[in-house]
FIVEXVO-92559 format. One record per residue (C-alpha): residue in one letter; x negated, y, z. Coordinates in Angstrom, 1 decimal, always signed. Each point is the difference from the previous one (the first is absolute). Layout:
BEGIN
a, X, Y, Z
...
END
This chain:
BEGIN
x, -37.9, +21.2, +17.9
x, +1.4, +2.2, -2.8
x, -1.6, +1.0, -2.9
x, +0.4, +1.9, -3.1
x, -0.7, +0.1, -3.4
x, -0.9, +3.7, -0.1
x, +0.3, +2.7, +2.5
x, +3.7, +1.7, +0.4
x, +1.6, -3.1, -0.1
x, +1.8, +0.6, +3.0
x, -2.5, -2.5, +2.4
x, +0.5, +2.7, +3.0
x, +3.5, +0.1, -0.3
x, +0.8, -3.8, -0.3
x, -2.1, -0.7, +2.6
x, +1.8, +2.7, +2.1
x, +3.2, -1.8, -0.8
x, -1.0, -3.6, +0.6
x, -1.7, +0.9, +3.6
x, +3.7, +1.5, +0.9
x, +2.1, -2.9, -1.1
x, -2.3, -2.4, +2.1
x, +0.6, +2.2, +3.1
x, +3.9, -0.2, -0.3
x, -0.5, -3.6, -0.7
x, -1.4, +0.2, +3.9
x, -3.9, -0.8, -0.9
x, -3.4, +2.4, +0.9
x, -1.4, +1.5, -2.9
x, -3.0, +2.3, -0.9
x, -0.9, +1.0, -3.0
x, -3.7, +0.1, -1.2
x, -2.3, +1.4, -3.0
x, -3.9, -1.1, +0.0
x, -0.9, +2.9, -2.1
x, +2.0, +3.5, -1.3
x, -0.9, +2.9, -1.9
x, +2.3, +2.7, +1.0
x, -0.2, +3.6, +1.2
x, +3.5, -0.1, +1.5
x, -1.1, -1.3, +3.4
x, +1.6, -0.2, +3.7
x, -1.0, +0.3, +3.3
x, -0.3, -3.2, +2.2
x, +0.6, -0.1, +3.7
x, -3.9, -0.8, +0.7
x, -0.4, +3.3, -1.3
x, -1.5, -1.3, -3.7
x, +1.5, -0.3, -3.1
x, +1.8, -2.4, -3.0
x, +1.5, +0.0, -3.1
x, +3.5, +2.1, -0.5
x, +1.9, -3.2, -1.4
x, -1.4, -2.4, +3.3
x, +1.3, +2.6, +3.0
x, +3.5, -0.3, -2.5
x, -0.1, -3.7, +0.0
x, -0.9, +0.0, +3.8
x, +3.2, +2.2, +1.2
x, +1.5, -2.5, -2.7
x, -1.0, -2.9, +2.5
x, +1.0, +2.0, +3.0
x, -3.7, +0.6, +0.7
x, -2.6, +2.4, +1.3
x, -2.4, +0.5, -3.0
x, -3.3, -1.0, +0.5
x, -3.7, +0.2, -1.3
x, +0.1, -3.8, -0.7
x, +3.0, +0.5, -2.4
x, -2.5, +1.2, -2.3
x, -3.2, -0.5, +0.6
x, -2.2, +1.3, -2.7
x, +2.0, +3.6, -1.3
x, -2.0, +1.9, -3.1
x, +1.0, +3.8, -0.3
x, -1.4, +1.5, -3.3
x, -1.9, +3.0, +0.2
x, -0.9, +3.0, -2.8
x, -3.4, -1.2, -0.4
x, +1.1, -3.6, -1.7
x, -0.4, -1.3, +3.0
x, +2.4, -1.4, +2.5
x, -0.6, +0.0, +3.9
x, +0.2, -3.2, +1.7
x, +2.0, -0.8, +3.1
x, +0.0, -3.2, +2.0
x, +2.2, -1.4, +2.5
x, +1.1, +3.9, +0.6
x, -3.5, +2.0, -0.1
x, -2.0, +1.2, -2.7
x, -2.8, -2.6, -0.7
x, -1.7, +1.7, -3.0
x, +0.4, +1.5, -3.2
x, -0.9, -0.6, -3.6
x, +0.4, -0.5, -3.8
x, +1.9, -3.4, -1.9
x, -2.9, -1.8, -0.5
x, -1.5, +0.7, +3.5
x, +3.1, -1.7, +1.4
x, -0.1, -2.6, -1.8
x, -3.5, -0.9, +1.8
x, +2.2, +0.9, +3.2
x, +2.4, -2.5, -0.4
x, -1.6, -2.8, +1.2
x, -1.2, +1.9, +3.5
x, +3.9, +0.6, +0.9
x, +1.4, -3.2, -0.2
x, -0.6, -0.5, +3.4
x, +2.0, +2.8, +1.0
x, +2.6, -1.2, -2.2
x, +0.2, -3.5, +1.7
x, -0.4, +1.5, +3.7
x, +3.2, +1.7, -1.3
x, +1.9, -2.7, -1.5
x, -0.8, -2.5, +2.7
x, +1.7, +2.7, +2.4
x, +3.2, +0.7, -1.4
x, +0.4, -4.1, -0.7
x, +0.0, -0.2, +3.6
x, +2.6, +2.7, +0.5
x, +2.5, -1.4, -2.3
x, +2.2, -2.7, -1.7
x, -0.7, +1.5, -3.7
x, -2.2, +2.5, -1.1
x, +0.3, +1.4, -3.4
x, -2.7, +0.6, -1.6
x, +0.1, +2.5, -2.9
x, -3.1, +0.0, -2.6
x, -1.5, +3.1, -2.2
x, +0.7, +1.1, -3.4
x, -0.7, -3.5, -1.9
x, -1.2, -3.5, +0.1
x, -0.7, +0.2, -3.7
x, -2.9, +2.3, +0.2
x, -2.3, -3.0, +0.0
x, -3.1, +2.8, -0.4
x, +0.5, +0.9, +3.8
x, +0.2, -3.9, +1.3
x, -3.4, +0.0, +1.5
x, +0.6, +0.2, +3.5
x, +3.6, +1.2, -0.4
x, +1.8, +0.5, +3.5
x, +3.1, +1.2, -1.7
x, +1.6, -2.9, -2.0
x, -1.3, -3.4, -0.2
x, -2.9, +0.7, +1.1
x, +1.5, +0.7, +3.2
x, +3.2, -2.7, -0.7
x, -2.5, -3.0, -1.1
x, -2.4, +0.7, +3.1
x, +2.6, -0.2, +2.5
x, +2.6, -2.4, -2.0
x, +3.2, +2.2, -0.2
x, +2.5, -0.8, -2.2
x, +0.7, +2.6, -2.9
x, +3.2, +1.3, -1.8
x, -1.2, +2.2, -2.8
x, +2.5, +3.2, -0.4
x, +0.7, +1.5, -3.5
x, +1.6, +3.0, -1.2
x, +2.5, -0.4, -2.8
x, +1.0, +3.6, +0.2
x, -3.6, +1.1, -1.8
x, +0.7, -2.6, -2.6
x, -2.6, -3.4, -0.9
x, +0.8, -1.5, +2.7
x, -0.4, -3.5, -1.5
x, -2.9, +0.4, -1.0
x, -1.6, +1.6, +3.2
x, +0.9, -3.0, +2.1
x, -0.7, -2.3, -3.1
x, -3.4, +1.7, -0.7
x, -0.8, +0.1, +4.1
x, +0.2, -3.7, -0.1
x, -2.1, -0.3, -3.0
x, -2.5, +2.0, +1.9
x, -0.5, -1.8, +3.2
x, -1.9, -2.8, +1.0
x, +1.3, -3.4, +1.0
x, -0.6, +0.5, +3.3
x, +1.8, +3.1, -0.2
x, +3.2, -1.2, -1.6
x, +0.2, -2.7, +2.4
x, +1.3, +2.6, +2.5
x, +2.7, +1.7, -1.8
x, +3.5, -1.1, +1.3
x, +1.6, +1.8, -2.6
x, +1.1, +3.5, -1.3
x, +2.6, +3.0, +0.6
x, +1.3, +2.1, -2.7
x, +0.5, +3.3, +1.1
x, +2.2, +3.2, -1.0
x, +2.5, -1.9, -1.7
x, +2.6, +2.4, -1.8
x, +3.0, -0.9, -1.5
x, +1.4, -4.0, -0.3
x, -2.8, -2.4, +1.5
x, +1.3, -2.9, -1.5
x, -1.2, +1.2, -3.5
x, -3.6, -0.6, +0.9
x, +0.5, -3.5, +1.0
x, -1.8, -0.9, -2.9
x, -2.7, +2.0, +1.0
x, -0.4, -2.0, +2.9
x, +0.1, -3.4, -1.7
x, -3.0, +1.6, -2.1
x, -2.2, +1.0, +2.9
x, +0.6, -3.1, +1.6
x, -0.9, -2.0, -2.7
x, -2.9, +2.2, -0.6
x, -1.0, -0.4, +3.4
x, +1.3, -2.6, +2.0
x, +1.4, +2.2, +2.9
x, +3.5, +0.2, +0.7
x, +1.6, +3.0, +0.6
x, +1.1, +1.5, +3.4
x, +2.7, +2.3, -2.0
x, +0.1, +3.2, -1.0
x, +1.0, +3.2, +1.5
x, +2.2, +3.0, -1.3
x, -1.3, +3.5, -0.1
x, +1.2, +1.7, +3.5
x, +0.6, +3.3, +0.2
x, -0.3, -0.1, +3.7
x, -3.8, -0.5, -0.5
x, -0.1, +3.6, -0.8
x, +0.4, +0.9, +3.8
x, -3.5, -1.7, +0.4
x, -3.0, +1.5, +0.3
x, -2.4, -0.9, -3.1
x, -3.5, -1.1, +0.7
x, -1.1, +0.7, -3.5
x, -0.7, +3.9, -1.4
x, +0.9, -1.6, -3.0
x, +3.7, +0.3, +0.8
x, -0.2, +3.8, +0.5
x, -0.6, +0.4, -3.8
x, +3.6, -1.2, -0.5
x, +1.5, +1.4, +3.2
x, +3.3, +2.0, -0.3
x, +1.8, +1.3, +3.6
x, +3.8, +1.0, +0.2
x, +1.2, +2.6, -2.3
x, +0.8, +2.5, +2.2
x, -0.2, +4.0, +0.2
x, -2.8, +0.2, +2.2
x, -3.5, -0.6, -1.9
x, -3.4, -1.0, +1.8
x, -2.8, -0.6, -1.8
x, -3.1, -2.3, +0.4
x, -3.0, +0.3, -2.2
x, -1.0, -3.2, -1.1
x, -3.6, -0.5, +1.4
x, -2.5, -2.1, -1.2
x, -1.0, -1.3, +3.3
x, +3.7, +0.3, +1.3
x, +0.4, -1.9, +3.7
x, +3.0, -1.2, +2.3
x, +2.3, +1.3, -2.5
x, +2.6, -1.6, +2.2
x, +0.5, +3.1, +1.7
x, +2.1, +1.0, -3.1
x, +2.3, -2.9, +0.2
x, +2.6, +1.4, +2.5
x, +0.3, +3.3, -2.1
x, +0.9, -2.3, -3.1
x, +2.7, -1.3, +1.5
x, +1.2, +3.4, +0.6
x, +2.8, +0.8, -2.1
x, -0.2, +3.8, -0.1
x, -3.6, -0.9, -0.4
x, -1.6, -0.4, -3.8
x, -3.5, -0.7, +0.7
x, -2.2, +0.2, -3.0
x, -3.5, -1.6, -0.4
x, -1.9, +3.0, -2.1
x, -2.1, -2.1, -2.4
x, -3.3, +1.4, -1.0
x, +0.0, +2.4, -2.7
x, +3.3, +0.8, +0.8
x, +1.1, +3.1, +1.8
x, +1.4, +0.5, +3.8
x, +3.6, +0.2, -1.0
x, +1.2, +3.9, +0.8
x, +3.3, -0.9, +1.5
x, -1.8, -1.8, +2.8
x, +1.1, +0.8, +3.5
x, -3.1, -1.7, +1.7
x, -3.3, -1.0, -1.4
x, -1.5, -2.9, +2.3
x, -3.9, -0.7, -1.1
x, -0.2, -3.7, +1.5
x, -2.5, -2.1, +1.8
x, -3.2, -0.8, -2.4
x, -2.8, -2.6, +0.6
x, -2.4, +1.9, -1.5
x, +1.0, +4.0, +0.7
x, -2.5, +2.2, -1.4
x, -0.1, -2.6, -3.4
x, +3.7, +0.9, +0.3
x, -0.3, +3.7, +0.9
x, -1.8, +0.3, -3.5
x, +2.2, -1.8, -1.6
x, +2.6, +2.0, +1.3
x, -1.5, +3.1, -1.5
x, -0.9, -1.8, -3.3
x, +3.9, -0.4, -0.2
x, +0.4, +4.0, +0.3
x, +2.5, -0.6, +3.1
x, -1.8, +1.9, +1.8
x, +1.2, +3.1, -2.4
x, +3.5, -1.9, +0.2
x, +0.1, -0.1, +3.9
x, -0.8, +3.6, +0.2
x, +2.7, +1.0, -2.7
x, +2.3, -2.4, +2.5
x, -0.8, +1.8, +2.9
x, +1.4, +3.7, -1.2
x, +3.0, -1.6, -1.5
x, +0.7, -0.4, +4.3
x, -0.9, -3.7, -0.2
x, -1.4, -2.0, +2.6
x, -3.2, -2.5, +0.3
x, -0.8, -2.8, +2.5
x, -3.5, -1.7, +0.1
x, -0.3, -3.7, +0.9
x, -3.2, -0.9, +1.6
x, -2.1, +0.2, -2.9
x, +2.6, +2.5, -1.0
x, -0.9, +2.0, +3.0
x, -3.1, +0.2, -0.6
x, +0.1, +1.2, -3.3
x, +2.2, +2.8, +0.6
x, -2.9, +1.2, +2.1
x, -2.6, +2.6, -1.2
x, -2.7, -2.6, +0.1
x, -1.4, -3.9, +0.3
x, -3.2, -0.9, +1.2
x, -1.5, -3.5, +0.1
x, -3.4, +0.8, +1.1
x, -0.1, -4.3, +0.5
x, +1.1, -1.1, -3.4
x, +2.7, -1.6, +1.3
x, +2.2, +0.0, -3.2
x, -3.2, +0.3, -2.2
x, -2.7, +2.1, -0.4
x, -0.3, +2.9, +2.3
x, +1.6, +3.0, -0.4
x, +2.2, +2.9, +0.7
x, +2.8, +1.1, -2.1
x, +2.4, +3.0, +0.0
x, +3.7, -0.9, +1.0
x, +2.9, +1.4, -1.1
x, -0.1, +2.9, +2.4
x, +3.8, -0.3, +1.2
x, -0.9, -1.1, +3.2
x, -2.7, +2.0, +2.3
x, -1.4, -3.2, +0.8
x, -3.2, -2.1, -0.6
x, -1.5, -3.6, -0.2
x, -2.1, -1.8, +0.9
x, -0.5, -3.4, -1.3
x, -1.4, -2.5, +2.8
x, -0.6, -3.8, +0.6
x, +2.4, -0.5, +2.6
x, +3.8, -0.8, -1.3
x, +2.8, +1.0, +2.4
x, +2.4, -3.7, -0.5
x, +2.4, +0.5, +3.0
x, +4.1, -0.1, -0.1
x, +1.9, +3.4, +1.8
x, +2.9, +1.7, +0.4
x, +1.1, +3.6, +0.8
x, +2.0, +2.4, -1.5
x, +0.1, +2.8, -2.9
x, -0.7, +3.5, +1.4
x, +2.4, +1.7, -2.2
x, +2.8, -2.0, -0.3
x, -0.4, -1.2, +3.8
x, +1.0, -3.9, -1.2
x, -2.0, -3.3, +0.9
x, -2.2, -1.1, -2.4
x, -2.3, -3.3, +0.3
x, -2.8, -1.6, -2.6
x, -3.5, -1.0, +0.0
x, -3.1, +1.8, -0.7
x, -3.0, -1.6, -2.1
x, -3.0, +2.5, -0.8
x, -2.8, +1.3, -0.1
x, -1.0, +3.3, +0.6
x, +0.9, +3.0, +2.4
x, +1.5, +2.9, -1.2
x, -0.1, +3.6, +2.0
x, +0.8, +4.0, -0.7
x, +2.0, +2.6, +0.8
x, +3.3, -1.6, -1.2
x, -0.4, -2.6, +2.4
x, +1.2, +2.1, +2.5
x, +3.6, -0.6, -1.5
x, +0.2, -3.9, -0.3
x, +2.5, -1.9, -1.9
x, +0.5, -2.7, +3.0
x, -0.5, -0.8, +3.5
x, -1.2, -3.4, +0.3
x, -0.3, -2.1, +3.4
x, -1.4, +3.6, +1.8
x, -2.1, +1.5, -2.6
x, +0.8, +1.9, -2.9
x, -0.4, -1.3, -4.0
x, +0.2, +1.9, -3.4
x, +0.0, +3.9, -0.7
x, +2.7, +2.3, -1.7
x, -1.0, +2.8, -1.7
x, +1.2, +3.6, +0.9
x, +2.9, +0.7, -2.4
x, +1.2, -4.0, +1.6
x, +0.3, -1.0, -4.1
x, -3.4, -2.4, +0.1
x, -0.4, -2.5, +2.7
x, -2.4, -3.0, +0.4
x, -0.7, -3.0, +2.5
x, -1.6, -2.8, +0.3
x, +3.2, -2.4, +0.7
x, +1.4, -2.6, -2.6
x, +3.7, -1.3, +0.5
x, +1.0, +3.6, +0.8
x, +3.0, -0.5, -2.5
x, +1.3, -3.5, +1.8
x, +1.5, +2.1, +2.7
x, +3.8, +0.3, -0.8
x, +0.7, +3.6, +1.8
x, -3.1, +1.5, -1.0
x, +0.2, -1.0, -4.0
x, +3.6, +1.4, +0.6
x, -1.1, +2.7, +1.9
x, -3.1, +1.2, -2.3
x, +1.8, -0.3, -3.3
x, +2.6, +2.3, +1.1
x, -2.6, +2.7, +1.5
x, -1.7, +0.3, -3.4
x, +2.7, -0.4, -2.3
x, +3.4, +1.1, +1.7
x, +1.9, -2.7, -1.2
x, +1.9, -2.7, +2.4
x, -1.8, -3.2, +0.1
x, +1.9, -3.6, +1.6
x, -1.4, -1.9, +2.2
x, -1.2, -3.5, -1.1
x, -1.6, -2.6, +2.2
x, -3.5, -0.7, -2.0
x, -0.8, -2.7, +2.6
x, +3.6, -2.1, -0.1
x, -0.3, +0.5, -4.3
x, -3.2, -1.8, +0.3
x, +1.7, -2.7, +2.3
x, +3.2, -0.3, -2.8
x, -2.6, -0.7, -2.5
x, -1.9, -2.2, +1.6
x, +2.7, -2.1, +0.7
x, +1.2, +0.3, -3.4
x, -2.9, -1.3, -1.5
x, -0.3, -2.7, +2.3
x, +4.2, -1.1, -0.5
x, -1.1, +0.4, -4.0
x, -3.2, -2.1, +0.4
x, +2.5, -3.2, +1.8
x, +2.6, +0.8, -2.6
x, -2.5, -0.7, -2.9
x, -3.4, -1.7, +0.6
x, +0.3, -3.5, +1.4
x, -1.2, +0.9, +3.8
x, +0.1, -3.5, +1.2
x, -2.2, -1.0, -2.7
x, -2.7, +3.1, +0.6
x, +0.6, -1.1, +3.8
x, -0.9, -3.9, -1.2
x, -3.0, +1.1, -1.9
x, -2.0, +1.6, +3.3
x, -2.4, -1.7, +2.1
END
């Protein structure tokens, strides 16, 4: 099991790496997180749904993803809330302090799980959440040791040298757990290593002293991580895509989910995608405006507005720009919302945007299925996954964005420059990105391989991790 001594440590990734370098060294590996918070979510093959960073670390392992992979998934809401999914299906939904009452009911579902993928495999990895050093949440923890010291796994603790204090945040984690608790830690990684590793040898003579636990080694920065998708909306606030001529623009929501889609047009390089921070304006050389997924759209639809983007998106829009909706996005380009059920809150209806001659409704059934189709305008295959809830309908349905497995999905409005849909992963089609960026901008776009870049950095994280971390060891520590 790794763990961290804070969130954004880089848990995901490394465990991402490590579950590839045990496949090429011939074994069956799954990965596995008891608990994650996380609106960047995928879509299983049963039809439910996990953590982002799990379905990464299960193509990692050459693996379906699965419900078991992750258990217990917590999605934030507007309301302070967060709504809770289990083994793939909504269980429930509530505040901090309610879940913490919760706890104890779901580790059963976590076990069931666990047990499961055990059977399936000669490793799993198992990847905790954010910290075992917030001692305030131990009571019935299923995320770190609660979930290590009930089911005796062994424990490397990851830290982040990158953010600075990383002494002290694997020295002050020690000093924090019980004896029970440090009995289980096989040792440490230090991560994000730039520049000349030897120079922090003494550093690891002073945590191990401090400690007791011997280090695994420490791994360099890699750029190649940046072909990743990131599990945490975190990384958004420091996100920077290619600097090329043509701009898209996403507005930074507060609820912002499966921001992955926006990963293949990074790695554009006549791309320069730009996360619009609140307060800031849409930037006026934008060629496309996409207003992303959101856990929590009408929170986000106001939020929207509070940012004045909605003035900004019009002013876009006569300047001949274009706008695409994502799911949430969709639906807020619409001219209104309803949730008569209180599914995001309260109930409610709220005007939309009025691009779109569309409405909502808001309803307790959430659409989690995988398809594939094409895009009506470009005519070029496109494939995803849907996960929402709601139905949208109106006159502008009539022209859809996408054909989907025999029925129709999205709308386009008359004038063809606003479109929405319901489909996330549109972007990871290589001929459609190419062929959609060069409808709305003009410009000639190259052809990359998203899929095979993912691959190359997979297997370069893995060929770093056995350059650099002692993988016999990590291999020795497991039972």
């Amino acid at each position: 099991m790794f763990q961290g001594t804070g969130s954004d440590v880089g848990k995901s990734v490394l465990c991402a790496g490590v579950i590839r370098a045990l496949r090429k060294r011939g074994y069956r590996v799954l990965p596995f997180k008891p608990q994650n918070m996380s609106n960047n979510a995928a879509v299983t093959a049963e039809g439910g749904e996990i953590g982002r960073a799990q379905a990464l670390q299960a193509r990692a392992a050459g693996a379906a993803p699965s419900v078991h992979m992750n258990p217990v998934l917590l999605k934030p809401q507007g309301d302070r809330t967060s709504q809770i999914v289990v083994q793939g299906r909504i269980y429930g939904r509530g505040d901090a302090r309610g879940y913490l009452d919760l706890k104890a009911e779901l580790w059963p579902f976590v076990v069931d799980s666990f047990s499961r993928l055990k059977q399936e495999a000669d490793f799993v990895i198992v990847e905790g959440a954010g910290s075992p050093a917030e001692v305030n949440l131990r009571a019935n923890d299923i995320a770190n040791m609660g979930f290590a010291s009930r089911s005796d796994v062994p424990v490397i603790l990851v830290g982040d040298i990158d953010r600075g204090g990383v002494i002290a945040s694997l020295v002050g984690t020690a000093a924090l757990l019980e004896p029970d608790e440090r009995r289980l830690i096989a040792g440490y990684v230090i991560n994000k290593f730039r520049g000349d590793a030897s120079l922090f040898d003494d550093g690891l003579k002073i945590i191990t002293r401090h400690t007791g636990w011997r280090s695994f080694g420490i791994l360099p920065h890699l750029p190649e991580v940046s072909h990743l998708p990131a599990e945490d909306a975190l990384s958004l606030d420091r996100a920077a895509g290619q600097d090329g001529k043509i701009v898209v623009a996403v507005p930074r929501l507060q609820h912002i989910a499966n921001f992955d889609d926006f990963d293949p047009l990074r790695q554009q390089p006549e791309v320069r995608l730009v996360f619009v921070q609140p307060g800031r304006p849409l930037p006026p050389d934008a060629a496309l405006v996409i207003l992303p997924g959101s856990k929590a759209t009408i929170a986000d639809l106001k939020f929207f507005r509070a940012q004045g983007w909605d003035i900004d998106l019009l002013a876009h829009l006569r300047r001949g720009g274009h706008v695409l909706g994502i799911c949430g996005g969709y639906q807020m380009l619409g001219r209104g919302i309803a949730d008569p059920g209180g599914i995001e809150g309260e109930p409610e209806f709220v005007q939309g945007l009025g691009l779109l001659e569309v409405e909502t409704v808001l309803t307790g059934d959430k659409s989690l299925v995988e398809v594939d189709g094409f895009e009506r305008f470009t005519g070029e295959p496109i494939r995803g996954y849907e996960m929402h809830v709601g139905a949208t309908n109106g006159p502008d349905t009539t022209r859809p964005l996408l054909r989907l497995a025999g029925r129709h999905d999205g709308a386009v409005s008359a004038d063809g420059r606003v479109a929405g849909c319901y489909l996330h992963g549109l972007f990871a089609g290589d001929s459609f990105r190419q062929a959609y960026l060069e409808l709305i901008s003009g410009e000639k776009i190259a052809v990359r391989n998203h899929d095979a870049e993912v691959e190359q950095a997979l297997d370069g994280l893995a060929s770093a991790i056995e350059t650099h971390l002692d993988m016999d060891a990590l291999i020795a520590s497991a039972r």
